[in-house]
HTML snippet that shows the backbone in 3Dmol.js (N, CA, C, O; Angstrom):
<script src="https://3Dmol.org/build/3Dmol-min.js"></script>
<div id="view" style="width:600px;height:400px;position:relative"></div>
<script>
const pdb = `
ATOM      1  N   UNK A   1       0.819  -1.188   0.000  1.00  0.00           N
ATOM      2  CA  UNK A   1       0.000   0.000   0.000  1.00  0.00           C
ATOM      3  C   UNK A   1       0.868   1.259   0.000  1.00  0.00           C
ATOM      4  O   UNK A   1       0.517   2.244  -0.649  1.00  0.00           O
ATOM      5  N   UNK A   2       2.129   1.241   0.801  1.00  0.00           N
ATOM      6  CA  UNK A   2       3.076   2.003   0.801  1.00  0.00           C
ATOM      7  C   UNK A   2       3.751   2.749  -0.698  1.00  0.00           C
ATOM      8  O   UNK A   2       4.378   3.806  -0.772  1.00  0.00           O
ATOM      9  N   UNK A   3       3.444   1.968  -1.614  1.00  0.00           N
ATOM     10  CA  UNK A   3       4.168   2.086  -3.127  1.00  0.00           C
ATOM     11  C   UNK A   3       2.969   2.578  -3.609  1.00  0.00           C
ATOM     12  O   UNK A   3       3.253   3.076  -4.698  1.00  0.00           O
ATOM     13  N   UNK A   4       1.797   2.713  -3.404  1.00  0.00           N
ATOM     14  CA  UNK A   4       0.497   3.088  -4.169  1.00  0.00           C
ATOM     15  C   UNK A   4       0.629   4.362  -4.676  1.00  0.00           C
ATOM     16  O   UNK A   4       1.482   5.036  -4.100  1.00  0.00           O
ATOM     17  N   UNK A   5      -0.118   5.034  -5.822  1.00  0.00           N
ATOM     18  CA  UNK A   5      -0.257   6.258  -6.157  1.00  0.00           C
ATOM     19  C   UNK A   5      -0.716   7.515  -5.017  1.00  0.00           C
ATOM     20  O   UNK A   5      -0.467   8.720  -4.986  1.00  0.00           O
ATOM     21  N   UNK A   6      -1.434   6.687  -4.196  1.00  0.00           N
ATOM     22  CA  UNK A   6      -2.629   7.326  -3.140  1.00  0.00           C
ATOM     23  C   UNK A   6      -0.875   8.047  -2.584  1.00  0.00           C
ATOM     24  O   UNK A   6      -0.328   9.106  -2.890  1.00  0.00           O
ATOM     25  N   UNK A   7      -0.306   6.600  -1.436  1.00  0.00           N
ATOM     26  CA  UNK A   7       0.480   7.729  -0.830  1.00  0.00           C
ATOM     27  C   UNK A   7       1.565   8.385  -1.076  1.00  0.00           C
ATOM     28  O   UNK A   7       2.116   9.042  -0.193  1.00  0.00           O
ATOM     29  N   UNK A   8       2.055   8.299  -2.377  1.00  0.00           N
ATOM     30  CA  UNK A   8       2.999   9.383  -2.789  1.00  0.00           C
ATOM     31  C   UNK A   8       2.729  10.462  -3.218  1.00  0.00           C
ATOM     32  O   UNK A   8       3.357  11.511  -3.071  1.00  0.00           O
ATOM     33  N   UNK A   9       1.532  10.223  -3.919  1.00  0.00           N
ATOM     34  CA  UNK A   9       0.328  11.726  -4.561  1.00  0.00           C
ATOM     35  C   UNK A   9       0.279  12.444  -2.610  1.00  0.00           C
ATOM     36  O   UNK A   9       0.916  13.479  -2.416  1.00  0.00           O
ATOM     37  N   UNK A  10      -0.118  12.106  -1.970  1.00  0.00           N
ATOM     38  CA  UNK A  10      -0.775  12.798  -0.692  1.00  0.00           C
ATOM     39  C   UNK A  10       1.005  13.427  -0.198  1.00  0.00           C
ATOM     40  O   UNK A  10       0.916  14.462   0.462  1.00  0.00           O
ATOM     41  N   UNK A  11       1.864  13.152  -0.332  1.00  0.00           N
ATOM     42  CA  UNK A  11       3.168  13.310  -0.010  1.00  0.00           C
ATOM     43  C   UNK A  11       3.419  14.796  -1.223  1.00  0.00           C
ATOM     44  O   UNK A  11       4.065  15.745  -0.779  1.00  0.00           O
ATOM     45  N   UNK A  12       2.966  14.867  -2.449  1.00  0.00           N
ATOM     46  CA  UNK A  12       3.137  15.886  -3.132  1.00  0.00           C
ATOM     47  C   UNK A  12       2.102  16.729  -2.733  1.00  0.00           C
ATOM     48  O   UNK A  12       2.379  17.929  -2.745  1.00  0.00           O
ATOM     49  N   UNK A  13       0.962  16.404  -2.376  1.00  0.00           N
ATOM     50  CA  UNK A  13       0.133  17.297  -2.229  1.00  0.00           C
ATOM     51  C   UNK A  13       0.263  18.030  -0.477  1.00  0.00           C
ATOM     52  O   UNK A  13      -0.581  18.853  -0.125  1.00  0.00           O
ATOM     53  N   UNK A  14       1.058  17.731   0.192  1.00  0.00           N
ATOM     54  CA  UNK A  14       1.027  18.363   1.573  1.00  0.00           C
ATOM     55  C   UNK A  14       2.164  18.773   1.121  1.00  0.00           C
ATOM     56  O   UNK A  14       2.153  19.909   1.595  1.00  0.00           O
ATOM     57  N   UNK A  15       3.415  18.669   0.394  1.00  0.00           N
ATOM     58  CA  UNK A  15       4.239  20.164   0.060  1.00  0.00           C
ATOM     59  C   UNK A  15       4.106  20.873  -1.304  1.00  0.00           C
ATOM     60  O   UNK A  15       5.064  21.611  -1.536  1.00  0.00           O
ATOM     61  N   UNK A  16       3.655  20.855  -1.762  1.00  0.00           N
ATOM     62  CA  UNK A  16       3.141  21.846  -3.204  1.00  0.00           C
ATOM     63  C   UNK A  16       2.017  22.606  -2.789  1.00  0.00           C
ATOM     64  O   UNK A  16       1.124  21.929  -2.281  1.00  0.00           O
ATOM     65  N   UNK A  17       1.825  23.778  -2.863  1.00  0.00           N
ATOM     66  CA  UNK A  17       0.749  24.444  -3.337  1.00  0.00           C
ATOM     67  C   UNK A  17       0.413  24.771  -4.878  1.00  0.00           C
ATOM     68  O   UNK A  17      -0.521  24.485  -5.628  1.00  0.00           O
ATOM     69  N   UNK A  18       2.170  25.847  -5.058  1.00  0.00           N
ATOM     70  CA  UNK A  18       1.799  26.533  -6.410  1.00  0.00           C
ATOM     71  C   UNK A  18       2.051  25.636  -7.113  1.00  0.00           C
ATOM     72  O   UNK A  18       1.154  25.292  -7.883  1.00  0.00           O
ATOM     73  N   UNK A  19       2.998  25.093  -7.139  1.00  0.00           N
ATOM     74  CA  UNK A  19       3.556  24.331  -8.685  1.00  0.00           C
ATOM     75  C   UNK A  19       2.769  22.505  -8.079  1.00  0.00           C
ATOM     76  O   UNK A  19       3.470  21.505  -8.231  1.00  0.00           O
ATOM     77  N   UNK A  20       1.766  22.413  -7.639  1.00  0.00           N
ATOM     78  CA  UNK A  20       1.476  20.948  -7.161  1.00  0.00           C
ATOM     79  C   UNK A  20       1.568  19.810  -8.630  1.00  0.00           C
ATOM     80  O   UNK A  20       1.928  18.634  -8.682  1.00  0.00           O
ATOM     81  N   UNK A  21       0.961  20.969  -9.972  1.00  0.00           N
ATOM     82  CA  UNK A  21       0.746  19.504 -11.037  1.00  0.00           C
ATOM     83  C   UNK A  21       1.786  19.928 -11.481  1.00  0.00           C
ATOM     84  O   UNK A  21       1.671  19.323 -12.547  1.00  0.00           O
ATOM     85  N   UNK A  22       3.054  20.641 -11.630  1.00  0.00           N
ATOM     86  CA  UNK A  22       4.484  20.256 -12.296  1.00  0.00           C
ATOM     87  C   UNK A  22       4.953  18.926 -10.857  1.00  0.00           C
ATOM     88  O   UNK A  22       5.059  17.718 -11.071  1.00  0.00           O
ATOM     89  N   UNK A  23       5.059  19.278 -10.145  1.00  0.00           N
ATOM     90  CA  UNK A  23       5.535  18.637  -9.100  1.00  0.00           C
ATOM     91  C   UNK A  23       5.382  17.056  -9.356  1.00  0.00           C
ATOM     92  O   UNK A  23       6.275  16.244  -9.596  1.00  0.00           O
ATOM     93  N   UNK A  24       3.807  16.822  -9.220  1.00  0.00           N
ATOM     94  CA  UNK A  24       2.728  15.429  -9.229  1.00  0.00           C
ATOM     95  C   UNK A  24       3.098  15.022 -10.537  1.00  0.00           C
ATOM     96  O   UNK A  24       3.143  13.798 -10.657  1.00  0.00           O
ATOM     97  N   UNK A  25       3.399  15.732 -11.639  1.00  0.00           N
ATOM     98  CA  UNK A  25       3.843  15.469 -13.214  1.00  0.00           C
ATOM     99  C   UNK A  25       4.989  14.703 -13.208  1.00  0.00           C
ATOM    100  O   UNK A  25       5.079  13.576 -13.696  1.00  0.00           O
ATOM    101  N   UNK A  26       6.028  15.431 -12.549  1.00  0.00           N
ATOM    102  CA  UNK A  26       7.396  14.596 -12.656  1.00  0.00           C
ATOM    103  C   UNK A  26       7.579  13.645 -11.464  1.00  0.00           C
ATOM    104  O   UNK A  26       8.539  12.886 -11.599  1.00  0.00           O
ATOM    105  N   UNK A  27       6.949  13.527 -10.445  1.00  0.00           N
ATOM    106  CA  UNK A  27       6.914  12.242  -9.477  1.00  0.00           C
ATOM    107  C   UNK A  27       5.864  11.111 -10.671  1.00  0.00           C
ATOM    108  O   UNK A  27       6.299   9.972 -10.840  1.00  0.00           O
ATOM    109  N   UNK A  28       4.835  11.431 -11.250  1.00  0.00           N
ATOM    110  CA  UNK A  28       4.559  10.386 -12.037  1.00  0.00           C
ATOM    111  C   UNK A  28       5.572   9.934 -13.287  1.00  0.00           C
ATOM    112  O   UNK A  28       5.606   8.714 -13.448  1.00  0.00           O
ATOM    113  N   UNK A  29       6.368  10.684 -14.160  1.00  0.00           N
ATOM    114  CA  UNK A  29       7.210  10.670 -14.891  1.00  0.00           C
ATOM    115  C   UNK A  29       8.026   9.414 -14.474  1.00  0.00           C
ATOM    116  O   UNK A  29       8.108   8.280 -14.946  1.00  0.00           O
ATOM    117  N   UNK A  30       8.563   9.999 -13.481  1.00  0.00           N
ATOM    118  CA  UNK A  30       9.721   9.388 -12.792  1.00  0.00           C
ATOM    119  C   UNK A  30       9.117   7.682 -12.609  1.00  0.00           C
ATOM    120  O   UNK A  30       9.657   6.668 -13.050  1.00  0.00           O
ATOM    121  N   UNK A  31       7.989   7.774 -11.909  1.00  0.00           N
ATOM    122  CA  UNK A  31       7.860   5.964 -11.615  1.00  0.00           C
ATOM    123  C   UNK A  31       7.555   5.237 -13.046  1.00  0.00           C
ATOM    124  O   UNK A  31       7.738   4.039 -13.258  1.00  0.00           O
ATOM    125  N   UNK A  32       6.953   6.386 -14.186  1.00  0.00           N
ATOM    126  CA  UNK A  32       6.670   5.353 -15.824  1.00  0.00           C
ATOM    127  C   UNK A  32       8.114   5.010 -16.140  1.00  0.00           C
ATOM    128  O   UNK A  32       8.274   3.834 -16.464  1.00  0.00           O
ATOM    129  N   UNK A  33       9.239   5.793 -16.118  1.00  0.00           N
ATOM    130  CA  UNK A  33      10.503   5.570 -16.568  1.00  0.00           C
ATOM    131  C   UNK A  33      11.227   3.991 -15.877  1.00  0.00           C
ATOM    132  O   UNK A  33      11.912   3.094 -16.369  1.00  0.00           O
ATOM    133  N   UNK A  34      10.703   4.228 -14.636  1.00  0.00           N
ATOM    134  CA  UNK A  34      11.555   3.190 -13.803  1.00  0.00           C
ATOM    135  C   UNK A  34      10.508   1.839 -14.528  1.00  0.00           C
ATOM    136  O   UNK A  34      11.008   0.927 -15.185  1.00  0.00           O
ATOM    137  N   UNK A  35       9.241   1.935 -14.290  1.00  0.00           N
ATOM    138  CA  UNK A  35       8.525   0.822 -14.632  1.00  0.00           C
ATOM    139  C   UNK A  35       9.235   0.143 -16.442  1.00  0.00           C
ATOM    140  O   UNK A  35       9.366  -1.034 -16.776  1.00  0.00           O
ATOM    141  N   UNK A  36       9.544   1.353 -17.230  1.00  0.00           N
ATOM    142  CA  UNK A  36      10.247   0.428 -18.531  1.00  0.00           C
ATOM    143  C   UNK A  36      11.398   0.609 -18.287  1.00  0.00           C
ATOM    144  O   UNK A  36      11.859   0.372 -19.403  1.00  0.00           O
ATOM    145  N   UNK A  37      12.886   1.038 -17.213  1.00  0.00           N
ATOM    146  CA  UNK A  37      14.084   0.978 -17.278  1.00  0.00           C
ATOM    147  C   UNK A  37      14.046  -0.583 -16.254  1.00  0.00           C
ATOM    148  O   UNK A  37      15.022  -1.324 -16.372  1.00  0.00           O
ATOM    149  N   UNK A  38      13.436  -0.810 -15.739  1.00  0.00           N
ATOM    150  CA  UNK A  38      13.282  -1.780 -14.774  1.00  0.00           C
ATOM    151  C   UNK A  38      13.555  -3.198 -15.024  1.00  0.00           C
ATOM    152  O   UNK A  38      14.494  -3.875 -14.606  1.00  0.00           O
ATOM    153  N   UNK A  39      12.579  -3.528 -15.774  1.00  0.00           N
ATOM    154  CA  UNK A  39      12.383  -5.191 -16.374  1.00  0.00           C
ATOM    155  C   UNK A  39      13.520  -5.171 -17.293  1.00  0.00           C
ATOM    156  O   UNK A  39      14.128  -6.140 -16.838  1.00  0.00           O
ATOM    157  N   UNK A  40      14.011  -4.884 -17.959  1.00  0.00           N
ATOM    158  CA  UNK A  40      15.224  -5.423 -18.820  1.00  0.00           C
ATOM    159  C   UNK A  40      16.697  -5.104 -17.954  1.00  0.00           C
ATOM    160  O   UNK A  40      17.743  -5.573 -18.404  1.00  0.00           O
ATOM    161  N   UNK A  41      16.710  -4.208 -16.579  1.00  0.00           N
ATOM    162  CA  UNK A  41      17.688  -4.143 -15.819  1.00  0.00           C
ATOM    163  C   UNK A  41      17.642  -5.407 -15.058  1.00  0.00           C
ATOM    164  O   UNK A  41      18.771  -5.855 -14.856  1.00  0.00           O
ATOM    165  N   UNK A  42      16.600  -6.176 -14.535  1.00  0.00           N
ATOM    166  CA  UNK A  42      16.507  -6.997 -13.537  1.00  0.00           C
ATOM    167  C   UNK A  42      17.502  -7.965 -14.005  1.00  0.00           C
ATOM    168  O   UNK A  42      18.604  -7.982 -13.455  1.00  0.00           O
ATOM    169  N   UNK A  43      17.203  -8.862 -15.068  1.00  0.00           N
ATOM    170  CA  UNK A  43      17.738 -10.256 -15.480  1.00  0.00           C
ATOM    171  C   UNK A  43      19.181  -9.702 -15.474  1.00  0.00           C
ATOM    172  O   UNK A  43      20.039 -10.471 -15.042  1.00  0.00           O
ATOM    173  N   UNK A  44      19.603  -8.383 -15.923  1.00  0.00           N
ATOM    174  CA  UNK A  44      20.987  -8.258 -16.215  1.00  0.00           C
ATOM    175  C   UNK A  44      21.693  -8.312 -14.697  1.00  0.00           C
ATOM    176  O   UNK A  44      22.704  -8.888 -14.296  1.00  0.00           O
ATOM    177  N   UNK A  45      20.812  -7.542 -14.102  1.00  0.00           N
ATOM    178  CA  UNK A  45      21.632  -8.003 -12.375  1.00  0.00           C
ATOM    179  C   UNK A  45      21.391  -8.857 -11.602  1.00  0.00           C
ATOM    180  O   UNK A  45      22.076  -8.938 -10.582  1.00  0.00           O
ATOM    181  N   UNK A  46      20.219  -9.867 -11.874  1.00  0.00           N
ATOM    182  CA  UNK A  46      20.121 -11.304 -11.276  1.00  0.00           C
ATOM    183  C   UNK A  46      21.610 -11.822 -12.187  1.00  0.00           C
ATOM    184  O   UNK A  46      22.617 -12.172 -11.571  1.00  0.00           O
ATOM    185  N   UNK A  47      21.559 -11.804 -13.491  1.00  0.00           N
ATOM    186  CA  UNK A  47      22.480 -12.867 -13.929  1.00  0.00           C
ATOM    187  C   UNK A  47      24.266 -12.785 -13.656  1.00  0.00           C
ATOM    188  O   UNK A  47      25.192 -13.585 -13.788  1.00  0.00           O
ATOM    189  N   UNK A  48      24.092 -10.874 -13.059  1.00  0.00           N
ATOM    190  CA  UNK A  48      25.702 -10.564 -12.845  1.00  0.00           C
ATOM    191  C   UNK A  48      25.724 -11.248 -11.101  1.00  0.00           C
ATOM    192  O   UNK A  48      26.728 -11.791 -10.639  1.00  0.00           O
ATOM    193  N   UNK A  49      25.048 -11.159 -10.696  1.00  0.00           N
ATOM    194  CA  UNK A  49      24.997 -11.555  -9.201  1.00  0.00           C
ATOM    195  C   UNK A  49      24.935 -13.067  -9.091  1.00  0.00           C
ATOM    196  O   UNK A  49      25.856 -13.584  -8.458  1.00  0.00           O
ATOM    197  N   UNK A  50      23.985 -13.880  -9.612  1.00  0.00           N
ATOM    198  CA  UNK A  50      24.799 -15.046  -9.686  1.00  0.00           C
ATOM    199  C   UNK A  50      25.565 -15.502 -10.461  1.00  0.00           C
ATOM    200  O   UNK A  50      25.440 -16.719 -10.596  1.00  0.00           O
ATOM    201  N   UNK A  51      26.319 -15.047 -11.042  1.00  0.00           N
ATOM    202  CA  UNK A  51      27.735 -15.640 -11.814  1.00  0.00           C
ATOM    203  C   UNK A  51      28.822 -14.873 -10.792  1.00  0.00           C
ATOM    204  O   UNK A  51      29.974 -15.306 -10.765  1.00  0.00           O
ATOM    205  N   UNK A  52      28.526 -13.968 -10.126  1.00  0.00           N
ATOM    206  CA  UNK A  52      29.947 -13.649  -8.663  1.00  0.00           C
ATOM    207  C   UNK A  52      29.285 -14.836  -7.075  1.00  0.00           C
ATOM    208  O   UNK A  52      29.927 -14.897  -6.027  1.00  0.00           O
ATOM    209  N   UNK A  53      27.742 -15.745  -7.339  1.00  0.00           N
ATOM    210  CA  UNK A  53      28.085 -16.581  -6.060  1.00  0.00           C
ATOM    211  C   UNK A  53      27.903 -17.579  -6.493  1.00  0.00           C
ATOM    212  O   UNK A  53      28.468 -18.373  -5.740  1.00  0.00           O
ATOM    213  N   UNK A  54      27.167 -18.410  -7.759  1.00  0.00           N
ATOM    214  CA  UNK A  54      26.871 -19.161  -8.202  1.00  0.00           C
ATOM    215  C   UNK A  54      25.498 -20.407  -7.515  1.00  0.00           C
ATOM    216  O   UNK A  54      25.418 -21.631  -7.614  1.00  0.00           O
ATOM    217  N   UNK A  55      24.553 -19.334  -6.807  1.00  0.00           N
ATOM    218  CA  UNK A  55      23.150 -19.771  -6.796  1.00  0.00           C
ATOM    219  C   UNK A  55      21.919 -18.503  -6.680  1.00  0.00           C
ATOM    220  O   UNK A  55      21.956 -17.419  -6.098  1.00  0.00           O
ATOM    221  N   UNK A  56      21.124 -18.988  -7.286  1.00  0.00           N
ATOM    222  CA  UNK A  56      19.993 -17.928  -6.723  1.00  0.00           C
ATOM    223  C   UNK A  56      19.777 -17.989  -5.990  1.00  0.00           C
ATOM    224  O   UNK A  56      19.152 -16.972  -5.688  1.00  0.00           O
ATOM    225  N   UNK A  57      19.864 -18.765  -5.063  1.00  0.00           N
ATOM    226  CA  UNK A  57      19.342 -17.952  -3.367  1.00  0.00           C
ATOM    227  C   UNK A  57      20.005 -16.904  -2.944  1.00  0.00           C
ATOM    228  O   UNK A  57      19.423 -16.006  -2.335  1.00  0.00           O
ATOM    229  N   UNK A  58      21.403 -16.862  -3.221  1.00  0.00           N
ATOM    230  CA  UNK A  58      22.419 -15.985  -2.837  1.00  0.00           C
ATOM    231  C   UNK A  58      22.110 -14.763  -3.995  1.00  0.00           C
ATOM    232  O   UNK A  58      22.083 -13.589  -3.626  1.00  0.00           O
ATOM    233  N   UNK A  59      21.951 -15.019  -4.981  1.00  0.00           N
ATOM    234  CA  UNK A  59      22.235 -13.607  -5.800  1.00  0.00           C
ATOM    235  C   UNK A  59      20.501 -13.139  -5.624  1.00  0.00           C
ATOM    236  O   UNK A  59      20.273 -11.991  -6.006  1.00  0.00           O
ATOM    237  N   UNK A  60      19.756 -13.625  -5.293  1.00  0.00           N
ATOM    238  CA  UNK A  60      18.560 -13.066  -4.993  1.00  0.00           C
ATOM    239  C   UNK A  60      18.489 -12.448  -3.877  1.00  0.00           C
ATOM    240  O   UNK A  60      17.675 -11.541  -3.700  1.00  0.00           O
ATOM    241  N   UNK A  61      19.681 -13.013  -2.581  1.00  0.00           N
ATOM    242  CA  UNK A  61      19.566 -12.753  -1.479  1.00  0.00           C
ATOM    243  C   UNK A  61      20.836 -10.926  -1.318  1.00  0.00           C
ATOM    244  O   UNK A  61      20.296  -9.862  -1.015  1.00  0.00           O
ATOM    245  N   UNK A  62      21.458 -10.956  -1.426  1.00  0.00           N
ATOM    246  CA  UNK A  62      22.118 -10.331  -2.472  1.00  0.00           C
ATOM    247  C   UNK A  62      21.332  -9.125  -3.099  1.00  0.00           C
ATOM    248  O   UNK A  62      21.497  -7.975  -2.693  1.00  0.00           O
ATOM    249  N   UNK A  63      20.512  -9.438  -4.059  1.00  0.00           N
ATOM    250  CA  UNK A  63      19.411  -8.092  -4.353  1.00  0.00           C
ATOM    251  C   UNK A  63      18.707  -7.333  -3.400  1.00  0.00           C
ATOM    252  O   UNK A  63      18.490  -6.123  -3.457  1.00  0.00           O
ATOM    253  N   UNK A  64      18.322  -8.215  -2.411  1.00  0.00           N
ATOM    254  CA  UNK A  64      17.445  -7.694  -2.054  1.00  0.00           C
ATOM    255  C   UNK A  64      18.299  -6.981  -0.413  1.00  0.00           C
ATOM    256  O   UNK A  64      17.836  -6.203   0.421  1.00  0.00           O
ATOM    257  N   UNK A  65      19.282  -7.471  -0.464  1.00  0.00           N
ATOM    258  CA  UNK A  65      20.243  -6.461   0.366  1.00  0.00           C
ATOM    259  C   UNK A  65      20.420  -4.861   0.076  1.00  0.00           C
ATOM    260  O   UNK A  65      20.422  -3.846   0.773  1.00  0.00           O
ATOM    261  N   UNK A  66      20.581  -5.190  -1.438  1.00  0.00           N
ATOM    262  CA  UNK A  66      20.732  -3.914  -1.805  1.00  0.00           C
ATOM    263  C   UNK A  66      20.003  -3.308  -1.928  1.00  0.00           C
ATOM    264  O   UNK A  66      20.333  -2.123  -1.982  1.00  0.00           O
ATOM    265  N   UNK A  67      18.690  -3.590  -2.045  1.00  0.00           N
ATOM    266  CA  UNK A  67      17.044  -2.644  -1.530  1.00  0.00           C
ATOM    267  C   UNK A  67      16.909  -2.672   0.107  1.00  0.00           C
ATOM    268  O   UNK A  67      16.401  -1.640   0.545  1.00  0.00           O
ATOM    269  N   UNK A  68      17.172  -3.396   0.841  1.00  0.00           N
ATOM    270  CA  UNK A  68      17.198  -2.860   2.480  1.00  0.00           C
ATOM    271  C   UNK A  68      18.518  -1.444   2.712  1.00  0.00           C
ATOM    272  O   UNK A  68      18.479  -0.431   3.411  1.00  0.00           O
ATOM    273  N   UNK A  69      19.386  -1.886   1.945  1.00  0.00           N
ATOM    274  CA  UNK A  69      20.595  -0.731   2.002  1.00  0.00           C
ATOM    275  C   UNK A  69      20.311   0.689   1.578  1.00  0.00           C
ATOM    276  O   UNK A  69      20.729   1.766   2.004  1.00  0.00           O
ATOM    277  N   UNK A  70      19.477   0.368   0.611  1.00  0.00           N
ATOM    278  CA  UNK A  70      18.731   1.722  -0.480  1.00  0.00           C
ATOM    279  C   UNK A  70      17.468   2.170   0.597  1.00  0.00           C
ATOM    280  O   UNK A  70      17.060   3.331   0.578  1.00  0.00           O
ATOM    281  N   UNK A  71      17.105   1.541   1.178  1.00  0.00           N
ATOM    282  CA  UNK A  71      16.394   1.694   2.515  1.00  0.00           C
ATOM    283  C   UNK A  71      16.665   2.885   3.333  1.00  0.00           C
ATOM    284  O   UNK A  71      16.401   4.062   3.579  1.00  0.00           O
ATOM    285  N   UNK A  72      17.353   1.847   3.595  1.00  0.00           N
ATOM    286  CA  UNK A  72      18.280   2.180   5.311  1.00  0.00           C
ATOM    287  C   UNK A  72      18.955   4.055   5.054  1.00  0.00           C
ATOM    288  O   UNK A  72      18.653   4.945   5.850  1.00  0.00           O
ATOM    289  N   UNK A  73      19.665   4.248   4.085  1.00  0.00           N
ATOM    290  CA  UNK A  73      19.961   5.077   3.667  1.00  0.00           C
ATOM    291  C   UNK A  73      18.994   6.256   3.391  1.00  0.00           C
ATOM    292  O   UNK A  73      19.284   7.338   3.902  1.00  0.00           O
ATOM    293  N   UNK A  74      18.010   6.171   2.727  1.00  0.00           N
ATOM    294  CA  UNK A  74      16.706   6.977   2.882  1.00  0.00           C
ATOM    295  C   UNK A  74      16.614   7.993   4.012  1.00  0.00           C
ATOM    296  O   UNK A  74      16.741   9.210   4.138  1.00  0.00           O
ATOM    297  N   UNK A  75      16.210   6.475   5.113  1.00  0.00           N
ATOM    298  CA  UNK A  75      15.805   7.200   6.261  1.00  0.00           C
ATOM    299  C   UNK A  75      16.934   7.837   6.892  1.00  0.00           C
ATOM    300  O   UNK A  75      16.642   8.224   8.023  1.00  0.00           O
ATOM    301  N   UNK A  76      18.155   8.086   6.542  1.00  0.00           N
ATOM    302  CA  UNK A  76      18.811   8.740   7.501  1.00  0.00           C
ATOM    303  C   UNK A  76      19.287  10.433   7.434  1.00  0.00           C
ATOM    304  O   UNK A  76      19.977  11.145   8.164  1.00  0.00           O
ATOM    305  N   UNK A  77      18.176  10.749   5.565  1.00  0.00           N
ATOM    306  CA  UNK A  77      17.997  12.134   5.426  1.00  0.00           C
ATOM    307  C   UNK A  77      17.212  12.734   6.843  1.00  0.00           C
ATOM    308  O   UNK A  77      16.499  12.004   7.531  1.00  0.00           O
ATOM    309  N   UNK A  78      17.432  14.001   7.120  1.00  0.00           N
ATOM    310  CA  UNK A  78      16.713  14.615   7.669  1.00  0.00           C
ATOM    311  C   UNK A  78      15.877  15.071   7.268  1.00  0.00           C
ATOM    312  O   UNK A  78      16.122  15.459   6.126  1.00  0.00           O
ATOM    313  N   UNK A  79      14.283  15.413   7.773  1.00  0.00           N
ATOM    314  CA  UNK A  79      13.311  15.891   7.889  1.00  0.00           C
ATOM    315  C   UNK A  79      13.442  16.907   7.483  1.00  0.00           C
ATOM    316  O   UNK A  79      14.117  17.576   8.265  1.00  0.00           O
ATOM    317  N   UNK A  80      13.108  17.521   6.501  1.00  0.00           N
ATOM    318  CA  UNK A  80      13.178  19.295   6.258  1.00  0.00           C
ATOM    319  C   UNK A  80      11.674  19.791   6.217  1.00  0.00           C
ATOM    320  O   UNK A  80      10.580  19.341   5.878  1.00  0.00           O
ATOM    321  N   UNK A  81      12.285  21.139   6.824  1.00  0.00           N
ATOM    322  CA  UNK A  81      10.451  22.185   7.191  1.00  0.00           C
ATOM    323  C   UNK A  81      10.254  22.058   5.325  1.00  0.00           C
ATOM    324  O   UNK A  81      10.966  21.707   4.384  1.00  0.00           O
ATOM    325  N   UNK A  82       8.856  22.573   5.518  1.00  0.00           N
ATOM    326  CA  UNK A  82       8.267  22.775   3.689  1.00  0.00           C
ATOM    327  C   UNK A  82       8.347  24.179   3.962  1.00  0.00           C
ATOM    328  O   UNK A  82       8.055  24.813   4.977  1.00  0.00           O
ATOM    329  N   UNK A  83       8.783  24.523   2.896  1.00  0.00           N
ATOM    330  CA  UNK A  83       9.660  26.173   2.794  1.00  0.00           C
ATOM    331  C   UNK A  83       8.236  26.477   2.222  1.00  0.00           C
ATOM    332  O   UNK A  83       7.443  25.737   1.639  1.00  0.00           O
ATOM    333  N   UNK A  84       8.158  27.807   2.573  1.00  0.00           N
ATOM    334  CA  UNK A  84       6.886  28.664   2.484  1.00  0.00           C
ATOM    335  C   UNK A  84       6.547  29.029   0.721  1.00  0.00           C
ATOM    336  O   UNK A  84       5.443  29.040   0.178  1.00  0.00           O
ATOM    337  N   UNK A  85       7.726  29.272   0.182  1.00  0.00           N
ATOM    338  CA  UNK A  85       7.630  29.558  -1.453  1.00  0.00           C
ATOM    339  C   UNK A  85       7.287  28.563  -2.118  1.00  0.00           C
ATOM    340  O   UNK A  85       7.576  28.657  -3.311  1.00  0.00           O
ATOM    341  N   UNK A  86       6.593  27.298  -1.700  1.00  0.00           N
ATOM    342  CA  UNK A  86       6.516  26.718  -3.216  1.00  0.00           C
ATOM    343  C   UNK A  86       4.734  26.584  -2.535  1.00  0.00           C
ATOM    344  O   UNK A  86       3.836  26.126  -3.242  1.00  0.00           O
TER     345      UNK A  86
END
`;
const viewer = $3Dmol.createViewer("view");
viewer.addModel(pdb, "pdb");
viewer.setStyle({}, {cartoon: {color: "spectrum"}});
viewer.zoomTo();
viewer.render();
</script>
């Protein structure tokens, strides 16, 4: 539910006022790009990841490290006020 349109739209819409549909425009942009850069990236880094351990459990296990890491990292931006100009 976390990945849904609902709550990333509600995330643009509590800091945009003026510019809300350039804003909501390029946060949608951004996830169509990933949705077709995506699927033809996957197999290329399942198949580089297991040919450095030589099983999928490991190179799957392995991926998905690197999305808890891409995580983890996230949260350790700070919180910024929503600046009054936009």
């Amino acid at each position: 539910m976390g990945a849904s349109p609902i709550a990333y739209s509600r995330a643009i819409f509590g800091w945009f006022s003026a510019h809300r549909g350039r804003a909501l425009g390029v946060m949608l942009a951004g996830a169509s790009l990933s949705g077709v850069a995506l699927p033809p990236a996957g197999p290329i880094l399942l198949g580089r990841a297991f040919d450095a351990t030589g099983s999928y459990a490991a190179a799957m296990s392995q991926l998905g490290a690197i999305t808890l890491i891409a995580a983890a990292l996230m949260l350790t931006f700070p919180r910024l006020p929503r600046p009054s100009h936009v």
